[in-house]
C-alpha positions in Angstrom: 112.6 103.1 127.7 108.8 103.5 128.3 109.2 106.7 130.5 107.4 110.1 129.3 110.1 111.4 127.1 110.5 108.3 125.5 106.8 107.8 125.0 106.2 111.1 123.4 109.4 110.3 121.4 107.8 107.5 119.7 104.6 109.3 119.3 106.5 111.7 117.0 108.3 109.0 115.1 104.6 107.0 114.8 103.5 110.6 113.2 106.3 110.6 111.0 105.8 107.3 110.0 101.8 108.2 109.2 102.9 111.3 107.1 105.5 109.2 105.2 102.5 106.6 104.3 100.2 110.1 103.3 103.1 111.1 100.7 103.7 108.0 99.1 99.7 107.6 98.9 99.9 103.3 98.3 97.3 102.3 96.3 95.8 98.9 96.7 95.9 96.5 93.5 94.2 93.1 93.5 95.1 90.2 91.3 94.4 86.4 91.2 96.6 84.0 89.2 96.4 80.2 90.2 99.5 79.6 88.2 100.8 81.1 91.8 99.9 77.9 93.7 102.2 75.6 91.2 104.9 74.1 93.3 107.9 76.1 91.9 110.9 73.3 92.8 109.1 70.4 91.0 110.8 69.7 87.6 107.4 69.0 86.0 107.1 72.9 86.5 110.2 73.0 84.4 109.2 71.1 81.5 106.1 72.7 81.8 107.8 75.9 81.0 109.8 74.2 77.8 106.5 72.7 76.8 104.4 75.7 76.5 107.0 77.8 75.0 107.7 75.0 72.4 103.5 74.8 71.7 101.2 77.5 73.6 99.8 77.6 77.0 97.3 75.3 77.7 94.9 77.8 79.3 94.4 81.1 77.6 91.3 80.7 76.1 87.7 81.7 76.5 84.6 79.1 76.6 81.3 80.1 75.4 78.1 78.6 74.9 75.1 80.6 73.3 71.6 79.4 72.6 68.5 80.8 70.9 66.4 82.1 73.3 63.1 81.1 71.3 64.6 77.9 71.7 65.2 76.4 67.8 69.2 76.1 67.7 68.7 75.8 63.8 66.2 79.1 63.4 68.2 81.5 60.6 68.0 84.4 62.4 69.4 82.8 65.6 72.3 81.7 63.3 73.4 84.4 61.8 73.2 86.6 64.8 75.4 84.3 66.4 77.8 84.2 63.2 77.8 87.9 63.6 79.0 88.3 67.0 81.4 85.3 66.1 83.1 87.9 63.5 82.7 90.6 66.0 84.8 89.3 68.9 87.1 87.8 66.1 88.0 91.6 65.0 89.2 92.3 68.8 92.4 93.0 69.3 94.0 90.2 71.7 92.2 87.1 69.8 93.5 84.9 68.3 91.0 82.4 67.2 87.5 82.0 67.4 86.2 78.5 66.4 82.8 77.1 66.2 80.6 75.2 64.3 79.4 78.2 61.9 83.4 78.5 61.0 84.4 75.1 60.9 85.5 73.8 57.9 86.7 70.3 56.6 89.0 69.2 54.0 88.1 67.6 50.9 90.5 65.8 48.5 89.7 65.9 44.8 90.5 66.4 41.4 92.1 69.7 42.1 93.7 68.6 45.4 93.3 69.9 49.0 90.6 72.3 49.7 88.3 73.3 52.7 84.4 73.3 52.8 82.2 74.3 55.8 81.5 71.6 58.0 78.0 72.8 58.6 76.3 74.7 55.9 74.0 77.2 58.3 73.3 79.3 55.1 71.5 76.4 53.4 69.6 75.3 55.5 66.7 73.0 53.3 66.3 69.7 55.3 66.6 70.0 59.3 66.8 66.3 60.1 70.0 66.1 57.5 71.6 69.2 59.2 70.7 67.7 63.0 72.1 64.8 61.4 75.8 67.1 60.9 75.5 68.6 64.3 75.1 65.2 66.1 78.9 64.4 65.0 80.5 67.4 66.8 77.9 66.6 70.4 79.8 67.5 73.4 82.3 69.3 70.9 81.0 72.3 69.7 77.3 71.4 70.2 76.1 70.6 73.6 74.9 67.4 74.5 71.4 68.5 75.2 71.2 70.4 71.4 70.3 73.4 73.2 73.9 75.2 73.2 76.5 76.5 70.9 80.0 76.8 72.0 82.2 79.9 70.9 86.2 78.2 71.3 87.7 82.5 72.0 91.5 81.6 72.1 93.2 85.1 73.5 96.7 86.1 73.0 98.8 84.4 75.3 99.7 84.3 78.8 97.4 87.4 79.2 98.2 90.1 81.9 95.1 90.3 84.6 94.5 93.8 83.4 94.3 93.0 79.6 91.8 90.0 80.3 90.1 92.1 82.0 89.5 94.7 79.4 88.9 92.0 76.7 86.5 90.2 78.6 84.5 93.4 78.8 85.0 94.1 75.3 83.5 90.5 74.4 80.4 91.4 77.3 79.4 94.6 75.5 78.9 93.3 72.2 77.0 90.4 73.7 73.8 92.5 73.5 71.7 91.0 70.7 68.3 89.7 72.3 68.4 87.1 69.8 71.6 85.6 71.6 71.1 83.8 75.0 74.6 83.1 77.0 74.3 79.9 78.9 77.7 79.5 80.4 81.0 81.6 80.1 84.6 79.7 81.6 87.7 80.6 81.2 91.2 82.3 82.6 90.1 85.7 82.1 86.7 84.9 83.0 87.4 83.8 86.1 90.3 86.5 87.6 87.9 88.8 86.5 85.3 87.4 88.6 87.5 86.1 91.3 88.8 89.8 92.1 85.3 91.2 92.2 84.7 88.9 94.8 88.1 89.7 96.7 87.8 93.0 96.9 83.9 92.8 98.2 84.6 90.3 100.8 88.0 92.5 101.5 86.1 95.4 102.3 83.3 93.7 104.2 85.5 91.6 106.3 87.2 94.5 107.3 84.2 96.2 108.3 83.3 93.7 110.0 86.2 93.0 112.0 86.2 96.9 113.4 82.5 96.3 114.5 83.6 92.9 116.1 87.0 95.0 117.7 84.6 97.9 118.8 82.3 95.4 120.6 85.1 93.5 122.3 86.6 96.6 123.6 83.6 97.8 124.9 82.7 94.6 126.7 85.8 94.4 128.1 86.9 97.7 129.3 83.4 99.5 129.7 85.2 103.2 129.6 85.5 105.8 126.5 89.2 105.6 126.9 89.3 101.6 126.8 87.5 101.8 123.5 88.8 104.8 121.6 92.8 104.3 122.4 92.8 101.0 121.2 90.3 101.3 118.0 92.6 104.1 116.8 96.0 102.5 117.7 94.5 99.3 115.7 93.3 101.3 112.8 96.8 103.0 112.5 98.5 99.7 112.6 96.3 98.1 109.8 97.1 100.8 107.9 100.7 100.7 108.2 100.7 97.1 107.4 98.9 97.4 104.2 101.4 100.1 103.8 104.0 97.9 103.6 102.2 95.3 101.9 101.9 97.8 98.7 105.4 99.9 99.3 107.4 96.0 98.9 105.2 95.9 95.2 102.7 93.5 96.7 99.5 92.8 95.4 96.8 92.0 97.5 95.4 88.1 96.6 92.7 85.8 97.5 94.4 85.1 101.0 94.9 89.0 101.5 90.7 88.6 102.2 91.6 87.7 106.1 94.8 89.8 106.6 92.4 92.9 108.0 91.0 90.1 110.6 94.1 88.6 111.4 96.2 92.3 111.5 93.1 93.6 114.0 92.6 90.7 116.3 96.7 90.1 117.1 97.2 93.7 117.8 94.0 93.7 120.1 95.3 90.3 121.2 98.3 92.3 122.4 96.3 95.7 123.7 94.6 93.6 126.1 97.4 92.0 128.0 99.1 95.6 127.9 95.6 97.6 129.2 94.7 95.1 131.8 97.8 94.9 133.8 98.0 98.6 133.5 94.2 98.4 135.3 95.3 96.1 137.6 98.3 98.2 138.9 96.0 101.7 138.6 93.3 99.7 140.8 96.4 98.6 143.5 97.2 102.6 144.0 100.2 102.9 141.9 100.8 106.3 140.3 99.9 106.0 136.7 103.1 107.4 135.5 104.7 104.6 137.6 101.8 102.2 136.8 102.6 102.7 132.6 106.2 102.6 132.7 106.3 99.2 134.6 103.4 97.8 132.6 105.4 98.1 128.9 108.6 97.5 131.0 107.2 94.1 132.3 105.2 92.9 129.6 107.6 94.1 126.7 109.0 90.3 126.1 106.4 88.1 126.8 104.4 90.2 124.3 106.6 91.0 122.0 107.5 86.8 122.2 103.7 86.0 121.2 103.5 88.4 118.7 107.2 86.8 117.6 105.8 83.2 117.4 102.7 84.1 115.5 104.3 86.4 113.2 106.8 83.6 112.7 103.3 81.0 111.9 103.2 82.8 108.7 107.1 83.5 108.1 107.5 79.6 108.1 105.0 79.6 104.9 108.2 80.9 103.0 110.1 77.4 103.7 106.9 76.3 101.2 107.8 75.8 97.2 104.3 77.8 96.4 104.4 81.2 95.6 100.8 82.4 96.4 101.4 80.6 100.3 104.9 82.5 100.2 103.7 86.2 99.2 100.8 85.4 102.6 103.1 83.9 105.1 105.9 86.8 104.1 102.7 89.5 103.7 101.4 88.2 107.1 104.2 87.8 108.9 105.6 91.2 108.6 102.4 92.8 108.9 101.8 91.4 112.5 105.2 92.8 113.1 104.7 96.3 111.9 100.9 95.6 114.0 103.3 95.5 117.3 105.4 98.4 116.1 102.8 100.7 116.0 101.3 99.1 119.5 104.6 100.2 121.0 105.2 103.6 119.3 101.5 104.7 120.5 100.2 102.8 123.6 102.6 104.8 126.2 102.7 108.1 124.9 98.4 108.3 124.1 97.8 106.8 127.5 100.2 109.3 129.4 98.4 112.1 127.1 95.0 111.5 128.3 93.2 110.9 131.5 92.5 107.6 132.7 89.1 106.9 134.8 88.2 103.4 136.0 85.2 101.5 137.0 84.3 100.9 140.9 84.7 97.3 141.6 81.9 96.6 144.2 83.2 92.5 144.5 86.0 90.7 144.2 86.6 89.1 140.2 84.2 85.6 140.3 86.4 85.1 137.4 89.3 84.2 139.8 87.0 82.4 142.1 85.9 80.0 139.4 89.8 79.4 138.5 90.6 78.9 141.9 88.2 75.4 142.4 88.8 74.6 138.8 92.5 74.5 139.4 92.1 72.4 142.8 89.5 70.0 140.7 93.0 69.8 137.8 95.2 68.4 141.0 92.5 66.0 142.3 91.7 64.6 138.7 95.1 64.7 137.1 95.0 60.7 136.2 91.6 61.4 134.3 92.6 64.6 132.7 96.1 63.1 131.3 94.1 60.0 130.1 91.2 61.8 128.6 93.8 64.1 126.8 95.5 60.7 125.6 92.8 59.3 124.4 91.2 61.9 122.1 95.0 62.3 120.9 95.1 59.3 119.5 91.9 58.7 118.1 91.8 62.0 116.5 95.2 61.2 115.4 93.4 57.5 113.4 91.1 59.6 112.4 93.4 62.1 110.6 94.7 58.9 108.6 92.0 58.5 106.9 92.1 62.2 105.2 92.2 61.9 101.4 94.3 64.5 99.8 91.6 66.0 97.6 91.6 69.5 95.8 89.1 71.2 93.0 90.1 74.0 90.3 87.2 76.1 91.9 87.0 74.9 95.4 87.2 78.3 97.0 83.9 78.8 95.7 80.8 77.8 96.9 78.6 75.6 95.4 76.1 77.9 94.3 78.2 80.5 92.7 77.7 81.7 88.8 81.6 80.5 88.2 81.0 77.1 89.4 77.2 76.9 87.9 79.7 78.1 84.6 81.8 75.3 85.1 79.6 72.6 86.0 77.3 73.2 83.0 80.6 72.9 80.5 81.3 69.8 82.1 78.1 68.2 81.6 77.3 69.5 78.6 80.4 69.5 76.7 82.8 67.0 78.3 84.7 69.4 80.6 86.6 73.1 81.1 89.2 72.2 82.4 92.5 71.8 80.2 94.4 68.3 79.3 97.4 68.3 78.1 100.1 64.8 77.9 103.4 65.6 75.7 104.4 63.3 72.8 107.5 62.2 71.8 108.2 59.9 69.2 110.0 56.6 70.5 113.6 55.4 69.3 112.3 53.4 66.2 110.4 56.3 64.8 111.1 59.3 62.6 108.3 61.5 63.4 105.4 61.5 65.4 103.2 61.3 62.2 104.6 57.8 61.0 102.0 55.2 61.1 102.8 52.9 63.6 103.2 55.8 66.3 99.6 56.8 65.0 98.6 53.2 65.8 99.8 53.5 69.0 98.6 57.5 69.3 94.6 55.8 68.5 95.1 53.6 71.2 95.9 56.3 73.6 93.0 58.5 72.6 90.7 55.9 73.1 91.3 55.2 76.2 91.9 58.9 77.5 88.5 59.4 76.2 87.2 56.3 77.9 88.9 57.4 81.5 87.4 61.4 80.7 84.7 61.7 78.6 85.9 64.7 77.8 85.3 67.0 74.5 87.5 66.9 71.1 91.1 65.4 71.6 94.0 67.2 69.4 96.5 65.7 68.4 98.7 64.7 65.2 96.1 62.2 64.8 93.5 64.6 64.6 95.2 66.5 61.5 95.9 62.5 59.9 92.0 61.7 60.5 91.0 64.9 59.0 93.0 64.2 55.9 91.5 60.6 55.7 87.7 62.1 56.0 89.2 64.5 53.3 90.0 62.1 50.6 86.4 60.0 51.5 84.6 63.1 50.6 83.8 64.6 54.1 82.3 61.5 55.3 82.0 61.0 59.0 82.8 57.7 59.4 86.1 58.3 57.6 87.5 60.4 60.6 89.8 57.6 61.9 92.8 56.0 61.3 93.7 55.7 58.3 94.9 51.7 56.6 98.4 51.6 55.5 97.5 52.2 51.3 95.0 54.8 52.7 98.0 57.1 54.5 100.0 56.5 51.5 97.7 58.2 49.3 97.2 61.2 52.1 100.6 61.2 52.6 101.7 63.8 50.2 99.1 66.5 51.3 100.8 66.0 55.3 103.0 69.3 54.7 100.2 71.5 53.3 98.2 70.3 56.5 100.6 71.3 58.4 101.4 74.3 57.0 98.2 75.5 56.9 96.4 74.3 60.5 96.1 76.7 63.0 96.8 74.0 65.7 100.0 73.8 67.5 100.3 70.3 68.4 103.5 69.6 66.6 107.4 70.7 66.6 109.4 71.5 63.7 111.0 68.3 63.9 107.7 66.9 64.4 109.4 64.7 67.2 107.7 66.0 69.7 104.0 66.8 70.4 100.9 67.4 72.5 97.2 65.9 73.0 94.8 68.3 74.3 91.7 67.8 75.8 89.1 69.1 78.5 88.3 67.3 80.9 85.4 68.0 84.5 86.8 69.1 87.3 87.4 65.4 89.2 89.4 67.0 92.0 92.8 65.8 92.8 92.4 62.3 94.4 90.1 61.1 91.2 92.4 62.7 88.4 95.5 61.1 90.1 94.1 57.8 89.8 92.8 58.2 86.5 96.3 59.4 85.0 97.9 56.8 87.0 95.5 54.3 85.4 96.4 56.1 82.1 100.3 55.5 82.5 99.6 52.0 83.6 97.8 51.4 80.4 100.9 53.1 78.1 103.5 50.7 80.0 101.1 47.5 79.2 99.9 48.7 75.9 101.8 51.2 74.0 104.9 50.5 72.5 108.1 52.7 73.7 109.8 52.2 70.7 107.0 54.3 68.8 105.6 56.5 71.2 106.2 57.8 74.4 104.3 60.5 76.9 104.4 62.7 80.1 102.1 64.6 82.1 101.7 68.3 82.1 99.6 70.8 81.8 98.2 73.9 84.4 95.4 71.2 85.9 98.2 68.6 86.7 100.7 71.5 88.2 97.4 72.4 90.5 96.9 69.0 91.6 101.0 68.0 92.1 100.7 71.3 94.2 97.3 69.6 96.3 99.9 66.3 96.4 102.7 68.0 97.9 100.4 69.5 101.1 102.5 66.6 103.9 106.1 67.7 102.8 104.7 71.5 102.7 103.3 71.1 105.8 106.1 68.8 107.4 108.3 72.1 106.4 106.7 74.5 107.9 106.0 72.9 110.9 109.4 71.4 111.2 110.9 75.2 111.2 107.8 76.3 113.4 108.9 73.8 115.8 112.7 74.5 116.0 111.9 78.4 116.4 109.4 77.8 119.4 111.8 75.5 120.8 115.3 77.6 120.6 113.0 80.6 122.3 111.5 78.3 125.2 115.2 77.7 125.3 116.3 81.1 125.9 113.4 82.0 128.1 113.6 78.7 130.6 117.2 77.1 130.0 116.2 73.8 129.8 115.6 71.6 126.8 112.7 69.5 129.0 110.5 72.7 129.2 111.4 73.0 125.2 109.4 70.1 124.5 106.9 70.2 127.5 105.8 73.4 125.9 105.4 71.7 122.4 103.0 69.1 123.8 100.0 71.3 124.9 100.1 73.1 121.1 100.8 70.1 119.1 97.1 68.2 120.8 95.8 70.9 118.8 96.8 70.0 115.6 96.1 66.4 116.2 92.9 67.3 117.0 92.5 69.6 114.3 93.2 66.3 111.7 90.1 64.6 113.7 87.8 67.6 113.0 88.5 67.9 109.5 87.9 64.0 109.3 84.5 64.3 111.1 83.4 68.1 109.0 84.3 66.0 105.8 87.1 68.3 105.0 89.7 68.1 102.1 93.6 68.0 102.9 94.4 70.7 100.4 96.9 73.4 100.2 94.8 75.9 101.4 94.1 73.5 104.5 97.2 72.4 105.1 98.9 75.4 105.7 96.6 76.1 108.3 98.1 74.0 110.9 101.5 76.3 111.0 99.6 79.2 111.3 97.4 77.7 114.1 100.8 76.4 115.8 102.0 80.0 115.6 99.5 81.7 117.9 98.6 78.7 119.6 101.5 79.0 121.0 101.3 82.4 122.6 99.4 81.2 125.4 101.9 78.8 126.6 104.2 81.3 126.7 102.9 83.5 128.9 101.7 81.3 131.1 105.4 79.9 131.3 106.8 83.7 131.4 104.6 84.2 134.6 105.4 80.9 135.9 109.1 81.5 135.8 108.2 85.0 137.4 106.7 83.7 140.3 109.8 80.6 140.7 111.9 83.5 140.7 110.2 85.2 143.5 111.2 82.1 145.6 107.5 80.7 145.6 107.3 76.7 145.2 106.0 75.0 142.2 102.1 74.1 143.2 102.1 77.6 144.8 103.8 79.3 141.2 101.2 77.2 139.0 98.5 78.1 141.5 99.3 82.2 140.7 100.1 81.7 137.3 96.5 79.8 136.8 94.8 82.8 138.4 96.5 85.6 136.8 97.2 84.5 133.6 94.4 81.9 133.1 92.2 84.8 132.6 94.1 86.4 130.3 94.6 84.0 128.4 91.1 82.7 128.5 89.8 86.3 126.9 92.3 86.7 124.2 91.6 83.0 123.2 87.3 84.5 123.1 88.6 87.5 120.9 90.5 85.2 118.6 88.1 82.6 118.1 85.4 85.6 117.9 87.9 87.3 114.8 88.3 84.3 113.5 85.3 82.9 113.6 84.1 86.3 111.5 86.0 84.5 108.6 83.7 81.2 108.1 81.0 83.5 106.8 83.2 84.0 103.7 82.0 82.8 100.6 86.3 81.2 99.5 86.8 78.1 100.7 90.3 78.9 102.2 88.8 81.9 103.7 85.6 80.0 105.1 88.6 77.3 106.3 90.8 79.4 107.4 88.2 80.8 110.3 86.8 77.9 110.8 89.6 75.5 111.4 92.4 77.6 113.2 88.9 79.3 115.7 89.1 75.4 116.2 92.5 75.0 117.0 92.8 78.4 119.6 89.7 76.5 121.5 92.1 73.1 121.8 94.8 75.0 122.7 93.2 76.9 125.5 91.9 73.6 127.2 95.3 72.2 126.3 96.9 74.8 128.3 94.8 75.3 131.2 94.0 71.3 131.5 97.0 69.7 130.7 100.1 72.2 130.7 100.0 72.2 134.7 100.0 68.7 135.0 102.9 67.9 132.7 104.7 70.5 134.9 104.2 69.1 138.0 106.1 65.9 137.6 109.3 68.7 137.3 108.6 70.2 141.0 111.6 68.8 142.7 114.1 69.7 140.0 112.5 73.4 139.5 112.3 74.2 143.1 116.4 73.2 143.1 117.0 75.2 139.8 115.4 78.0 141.1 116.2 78.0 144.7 120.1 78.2 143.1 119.4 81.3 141.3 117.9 82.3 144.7 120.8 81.9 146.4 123.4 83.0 143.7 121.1 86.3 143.0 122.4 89.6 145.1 120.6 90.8 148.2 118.7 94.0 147.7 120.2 96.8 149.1 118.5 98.2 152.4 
């Protein structure tokens, strides 16, 4: 398969395979949608679906809060510049709506019957203290609590595409140009792609950068000849390529997780390069012909590799088993990328190294490397008791320690801290109750006719109170709202009169409820009017504080709200986020459970025995345990994005067990006994393994300079988990062999005996 012919076979198909790529000319297109990490087979997804087709989405809108850069929030000039751009981004196509306090306007109820007035007359402006006096009531609504900011409500068309958000939120940037106008804070969906996809593709391009440099150093430190270092770097670069390839041919876009796929794509493929190169070395340095030496170095090491890449391809395949979308595009992306990565390993390696010449490097001593494995593996036999306890020990208090994780996930926590998004976000929660949306469906109860029957707006106050006791959020809408509005109405505009109304009170209203309706821009009831929504804003809490504040929420409707009037549900894009966070231990239980099967049905194939099936777990499922200690000790979230993480760490974990139970078997097969076979394996493959695990952790590590959190995570925790795996392997994988010497060297001796002589 890997003779000369065959090579330089592939090395045409690998060129037809680039000129294919040149043809079709793939362009890359990012995106960013969170509504990707909803958990599609939860039935709240469903009626989320119903709801927002019944009403509106809960999230297309824009927040913005202006303020007068001389500082006076009432100065004239300030005002009506601000009314101007008001009208401005109102005229762009895609609005909708743009609300604020210069726009609102009230009802009033007189002789002539329903009719509207401006809330807040900035055109008259005679007494400041009376007009303070008006912009007190809306604090935290439209005004921000400090009386420094204005907020612009821009509701866009709905369920915007990423490209048309983008162009309208440049459209609404350009005409913010006025020197007059300050812009405190800007959040929102297309806001925050926007933003999110600049940062993508930066970080895309510098991690990819950066991972070449890293690959270029690597190669040069480890094979220290031109050839060592150019081969490789443009085998590597040719399989990148072809993976993104395929990425964009399948109609793939590339996503916030796409950020580490250049790292991931290099570092496996090198991973592989290196096992391939030096055991080609190794046989060049014993005298073998380097025909000979490259045929049997694919020939030998075409399964083991191609089993590693296998398992770690299959890490990210097993994402698929998952129910969310954005962790099913990366684990199918991934997955088939470090496939195509081996492809192109295979299709270029042979035929580019028979091509060229091949100098090495004068050893002037025998490898210290092997010295140093030697007494380290003779110190493993004397302390076995130790080492076996020690690893037991830090098992299971890394294990107690992983109890205590709280599942705990934030809108915006792939950004850090100090970002302009989150500095957006944090100043609309402070300021004006919140940016994120809240949304909990009405429906009126059995004994009820409509939603806007009295009772049920008893029992609707009583809910708004205490939803804005438990959030402190901004305005809450609701059928209420429209109901209070039409009781300030008929007091003349007065303040105090937005509340529920008395019984004669709604009788007298009562008659101007279908022009309300007819005429209110708010969708917040169905035709039926049996069915409705409350929306709010509410901070961004994260997932373990919202959970107990809408459990406390329900708790409160079951004690205090009666069924037979009202009743209410959940939903919303914030809620789907967080059931997504909640669902991380069944995710994760998934895609571990299928990792787990698929490691154990090859170990099966490879060894024949189900006992080496699970010995081979145990060493790569330490590291996980330990991983759940380190993220207790870091103070890191269980999220989604964290979760995930311990499949994919399983996944290439893995790979060194493997070939250190490939060699092993090797050297039982040569008729060697088992202290002896261990003894080999630890030399030979111990320092194999032992530098792929340095370029891993070194790739990976690249990744916690990254400014997304699942990004920053992703390098940090599975560098971690490579490191546990390595000491699992070369500490403890030996010694949970050993007990299996008698009943190996039988096994074996059998196939010994059963196998053919060679011919003479």
């Amino acid at each position: 398969m890997f003779q000369k012919s065959s090579a330089f076979l592939f090395l045409w198909l690998a060129g037809f395979i680039c000129v294919f790529f040149l043809i079709i000319k793939p362009i890359p297109v990012f995106n960013y949608d969170f509504e990707q990490f909803f958990p599609q087979d939860d039935v709240d997804l469903s009626f989320y679906n119903d709801y927002r087709a019944k009403f509106e989405n809960d999230n297309d809108y824009l927040l913005m809060a202006i303020g007068n850069p001389n500082g006076d929030l009432l100065d004239a000039t300030f005002l009506k510049s601000a009314r101007t751009l008001q009208d401005q981004i109102a005229k762009l196509d895609r609005i909708d709506t743009v609300l604020s306090i210069l726009n609102l306007e009230k009802p009033i109820i007189g002789l002539f019957g329903l009719r509207k007035v401006p809330a807040f007359d900035w055109q008259n402006i005679k007494n400041k203290s009376d007009q303070q006096e008006v912009l007190g009531q809306y604090e935290m609504e439209l005004i921000s609590k400090d009386g420094k900011g204005l907020l612009f409500w821009i509701k866009n068309e709905q369920q915007i595409s990423k490209e048309n958000g983008d162009k309208l939120y440049e459209e609404i940037n350009q005409l913010v140009t006025n020197d007059q106008i300050e812009v405190l804070a800007v959040a929102g969906k297309i806001q925050a792609q926007g933003d999110f996809v600049d940062l993508m593709q930066r970080e895309f391009g510098l991690f990819f950068a950066g991972s070449i440099l890293l690959m270029l150093l690597m190669l040069a430190l480890i094979f220290r000849t031109w050839w060592g270092v150019a081969l490789p770097f443009l085998i590597l670069l040719v399989g990148v390529a072809w993976s993104f390839g395929l990425i964009l041919v399948l109609g793939k876009a590339l996503d916030i997780m796409s950020v580490m796929q250049p790292t991931i794509f290099l570092i496996v493929g090198l991973s592989a390069l290196i096992h391939f190169f030096n055991h080609l070395i190794n046989q060049l340095k014993l005298g073998v012909a380097k025909s000979d030496a490259i045929q049997m170095v694919f020939k030998s090491l075409f399964v083991p590799v191609w089993l590693t890449i296998l398992t770690t391809s299959l890490g990210f395949l097993t994402l698929y088993f998952t129910s969310i979308p954005a962790l099913q595009e990366f684990g199918l992306t991934t997955g088939l990328g470090i496939l195509v990565m081996f492809i192109a390993v295979i299709l270029l390696a042979p035929g580019l190294l028979y091509l060229i010449p091949i100098s090495l490097l004068e050893s002037k001593e025998p490898s210290k490397n092997k010295v140093h494995l030697a007494l380290l593996f003779r110190w493993l036999l004397r302390k076995r008791k130790v080492i076996a306890f020690s690893f037991l020990g830090l098992t299971v208090l890394a294990g107690f320690l992983g109890t205590q994780l709280k599942i705990n996930g934030f809108l915006l926590d792939n950004l850090p801290d100090d970002h302009p998004i989150q500095a957006s976000f944090n100043y609309f929660d402070t300021e004006f109750g919140g940016s994120n949306p809240l949304e909990i469906y009405l429906e009126a109860g059995a004994g009820a006719s409509s939603l806007i029957d009295l009772e049920v707006l008893g029992e609707l106050d009583k809910l708004e109170k205490e939803v804005d006791r438990l959030f402190h959020g901004g305005q809450i809408i609701s059928p209420l709202t429209l109901v209070k509005s039409l009781n300030q109405a008929q007091n003349q505009g007065s303040y105090q009169a937005f509340a529920l109304p008395s019984k004669g009170q709604f009788l007298r209203l009562k008659r101007y409820l279908n022009q309300a309706l007819q005429e209110s821009d708010l969708k917040i009831l169905s035709d039926d009017l049996k069915s409705g929504r409350m929306s709010a804003r509410s901070a961004d809490l994260g997932t373990l504080e919202m959970s107990k504040k809408r459990e406390e929420l329900l708790e409160f409707v079951d004690r205090e709200i009666n069924p037979e009037f009202l009743k209410i549900r959940w939903t919303g894009t914030a809620y789907l986020i967080d059931k997504g966070h909640q669902s991380v231990t069944w995710q994760m239980a998934k895609g571990l459970g299928v990792a787990f099967l698929i490691v154990g049905v090859i170990a099966g194939f490879l060894f024949r025995s189900w006992r080496i099936s699970l010995i081979l777990l145990i060493p790569n499922v330490i590291p996980l345990v330990w991983m759940l200690g380190l993220m207790f000790i870091l103070g890191i979230d269980f999220k989604l994005t964290t979760a995930i993480l311990f499949t994919v760490a399983f996944g290439i974990a893995v790979d060194d067990s493997i070939h250190f139970m490939t060699r092993l078997r090797k050297e039982l097969n040569l008729g060697k006994n088992l202290i002896y076979g261990l003894k080999r394996t630890f030399l030979e493959t111990g320092e194999a393994i032992i530098q792929t695990t340095i370029i891993l952790v070194a790739g990976f590590g690249l990744l916690i300079f990254s400014q997304f959190g699942v990004t920053h995570f992703t390098g940090l925790l599975i560098a971690s988990a490579l490191v546990f795996a390595l000491l699992a392997d070369l500490f403890l994988l030996p010694l949970l062999l050993l007990p299996m010497k008698k009943k190996w060297e039988v096994k074996f001796s059998k196939r010994l005996i059963k196998a053919p002589s060679p011919p003479k």
